[in-house]
C-alpha positions as YAML, in Angstrom:
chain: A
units: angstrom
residues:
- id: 1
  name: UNK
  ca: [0.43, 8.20, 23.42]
- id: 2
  name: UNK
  ca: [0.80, 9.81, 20.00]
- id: 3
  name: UNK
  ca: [-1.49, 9.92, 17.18]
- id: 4
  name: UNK
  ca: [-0.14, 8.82, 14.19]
- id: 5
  name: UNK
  ca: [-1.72, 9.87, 10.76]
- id: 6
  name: UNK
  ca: [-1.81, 7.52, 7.87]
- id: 7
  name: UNK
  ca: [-3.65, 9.09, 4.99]
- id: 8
  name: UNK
  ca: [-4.52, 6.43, 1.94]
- id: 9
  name: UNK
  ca: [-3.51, 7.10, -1.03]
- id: 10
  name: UNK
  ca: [-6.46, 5.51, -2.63]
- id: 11
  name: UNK
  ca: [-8.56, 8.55, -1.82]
- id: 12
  name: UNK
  ca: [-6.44, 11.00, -4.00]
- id: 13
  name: UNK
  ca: [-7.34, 12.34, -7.60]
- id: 14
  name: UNK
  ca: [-4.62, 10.52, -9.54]
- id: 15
  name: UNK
  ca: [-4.74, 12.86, -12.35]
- id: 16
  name: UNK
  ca: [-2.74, 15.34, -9.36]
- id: 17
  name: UNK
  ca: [-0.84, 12.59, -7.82]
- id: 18
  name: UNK
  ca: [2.76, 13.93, -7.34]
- id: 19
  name: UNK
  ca: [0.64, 17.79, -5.62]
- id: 20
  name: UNK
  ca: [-1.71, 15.59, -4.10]
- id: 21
  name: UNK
  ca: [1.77, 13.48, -2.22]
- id: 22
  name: UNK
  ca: [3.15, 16.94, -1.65]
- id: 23
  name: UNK
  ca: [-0.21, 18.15, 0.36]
- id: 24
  name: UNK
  ca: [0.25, 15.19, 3.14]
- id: 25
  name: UNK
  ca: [3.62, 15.61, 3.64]
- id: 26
  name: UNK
  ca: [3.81, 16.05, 7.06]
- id: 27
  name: UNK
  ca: [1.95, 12.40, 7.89]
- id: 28
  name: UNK
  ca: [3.78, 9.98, 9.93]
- id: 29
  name: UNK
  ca: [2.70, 7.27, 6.90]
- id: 30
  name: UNK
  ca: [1.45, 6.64, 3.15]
- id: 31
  name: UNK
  ca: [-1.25, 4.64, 3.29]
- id: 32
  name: UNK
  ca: [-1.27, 2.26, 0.39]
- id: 33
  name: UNK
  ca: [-4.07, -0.47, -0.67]
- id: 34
  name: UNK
  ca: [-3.12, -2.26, -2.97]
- id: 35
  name: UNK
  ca: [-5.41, -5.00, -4.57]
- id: 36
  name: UNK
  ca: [-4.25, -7.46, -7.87]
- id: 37
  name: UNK
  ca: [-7.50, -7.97, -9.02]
- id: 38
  name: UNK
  ca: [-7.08, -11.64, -8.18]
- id: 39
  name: UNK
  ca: [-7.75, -11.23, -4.26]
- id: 40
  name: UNK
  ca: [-9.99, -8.82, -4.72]
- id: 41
  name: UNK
  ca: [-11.46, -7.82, -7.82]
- id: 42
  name: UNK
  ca: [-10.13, -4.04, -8.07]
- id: 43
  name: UNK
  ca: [-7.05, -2.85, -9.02]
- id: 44
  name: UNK
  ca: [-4.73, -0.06, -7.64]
- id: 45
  name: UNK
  ca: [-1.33, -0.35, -7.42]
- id: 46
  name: UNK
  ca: [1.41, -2.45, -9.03]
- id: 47
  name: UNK
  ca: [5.37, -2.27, -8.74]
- id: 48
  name: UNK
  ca: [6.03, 0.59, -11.42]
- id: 49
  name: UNK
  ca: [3.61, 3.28, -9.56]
- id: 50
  name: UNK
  ca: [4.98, 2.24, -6.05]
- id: 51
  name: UNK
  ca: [8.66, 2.88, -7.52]
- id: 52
  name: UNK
  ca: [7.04, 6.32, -8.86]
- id: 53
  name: UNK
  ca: [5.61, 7.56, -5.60]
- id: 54
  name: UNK
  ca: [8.69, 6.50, -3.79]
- id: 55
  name: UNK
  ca: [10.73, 8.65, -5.72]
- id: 56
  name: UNK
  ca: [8.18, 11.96, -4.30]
- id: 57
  name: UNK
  ca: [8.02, 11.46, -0.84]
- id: 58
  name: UNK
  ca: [10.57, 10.26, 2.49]
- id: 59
  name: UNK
  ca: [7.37, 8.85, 4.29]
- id: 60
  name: UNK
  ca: [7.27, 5.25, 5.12]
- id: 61
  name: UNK
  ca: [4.48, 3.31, 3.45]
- id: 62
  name: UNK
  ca: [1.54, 1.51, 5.55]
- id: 63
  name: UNK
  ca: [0.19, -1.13, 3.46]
- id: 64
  name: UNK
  ca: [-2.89, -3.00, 3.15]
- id: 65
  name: UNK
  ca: [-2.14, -5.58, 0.76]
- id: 66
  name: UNK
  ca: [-5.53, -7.25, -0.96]
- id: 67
  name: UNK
  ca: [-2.84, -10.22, -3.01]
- id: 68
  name: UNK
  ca: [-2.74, -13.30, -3.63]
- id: 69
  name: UNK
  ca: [0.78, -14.92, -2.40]
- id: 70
  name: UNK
  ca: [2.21, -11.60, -1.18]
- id: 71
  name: UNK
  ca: [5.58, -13.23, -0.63]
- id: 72
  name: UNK
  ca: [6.01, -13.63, -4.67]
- id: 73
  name: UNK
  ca: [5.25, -10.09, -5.53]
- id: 74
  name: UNK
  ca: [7.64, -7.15, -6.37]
- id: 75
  name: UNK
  ca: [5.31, -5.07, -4.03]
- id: 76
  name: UNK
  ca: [5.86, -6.89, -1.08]
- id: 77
  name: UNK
  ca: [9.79, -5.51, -1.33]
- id: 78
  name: UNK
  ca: [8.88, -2.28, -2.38]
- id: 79
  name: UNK
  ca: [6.19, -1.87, 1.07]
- id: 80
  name: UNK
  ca: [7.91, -3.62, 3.08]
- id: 81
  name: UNK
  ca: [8.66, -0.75, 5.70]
- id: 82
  name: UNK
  ca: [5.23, -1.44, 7.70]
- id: 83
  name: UNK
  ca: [3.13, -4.11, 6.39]
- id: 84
  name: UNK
  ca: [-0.20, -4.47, 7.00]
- id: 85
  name: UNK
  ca: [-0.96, -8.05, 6.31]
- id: 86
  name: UNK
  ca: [-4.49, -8.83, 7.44]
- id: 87
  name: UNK
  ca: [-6.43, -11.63, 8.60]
- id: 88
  name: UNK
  ca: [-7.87, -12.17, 5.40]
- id: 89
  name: UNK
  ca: [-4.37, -13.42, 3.77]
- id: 90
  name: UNK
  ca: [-2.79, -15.07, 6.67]
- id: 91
  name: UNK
  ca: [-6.26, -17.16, 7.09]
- id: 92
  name: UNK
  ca: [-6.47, -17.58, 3.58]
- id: 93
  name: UNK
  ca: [-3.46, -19.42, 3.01]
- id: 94
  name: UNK
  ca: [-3.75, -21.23, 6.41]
- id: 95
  name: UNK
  ca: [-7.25, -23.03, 5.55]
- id: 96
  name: UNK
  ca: [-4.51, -24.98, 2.88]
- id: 97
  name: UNK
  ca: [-3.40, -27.60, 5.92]
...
């Protein structure tokens, strides 16, 4: 089995964020959290940054999305090549019925 590395984005300075991209370019993933401030009350990224970062690296993004109704954001199409969507949203929206 191989070990596949997924280093989060969250953890980079963001004043370096293009060099800092560059530096983990050999990752099988981008891990991206990504919190509206709604969910959870930080925020990280929104559509314009995730079209940004796109534009400086090939790697597929792992996402951990922290939204509320995931299926009306612009993220949710931009991350959409492996989704992460926890528990917490899937149970949130289930405790409706």
């Amino acid at each position: 089995m191989k070990t596949e590395f997924a280093p989060s984005l969250l953890a980079s300075d963001f004043s370096q964020l293009k060099d800092q991209i560059q530096l983990i370019k050999e990752a099988d993933y981008l891990h991206l959290d990504v919190m509206d401030g709604v969910f959870v009350p930080n925020i990280t990224f929104g559509p314009g940054l995730i079209k940004a970062i796109k534009k400086h690296t090939a790697l597929p993004f792992d996402t951990h999305l922290m939204i509320t109704k995931p299926e009306l954001k612009p993220v949710f199409l931009l991350t959409r090549q492996l989704l992460l969507k926890l528990w917490n949203i899937f149970y949130q929206n289930w405790i409706r019925y």
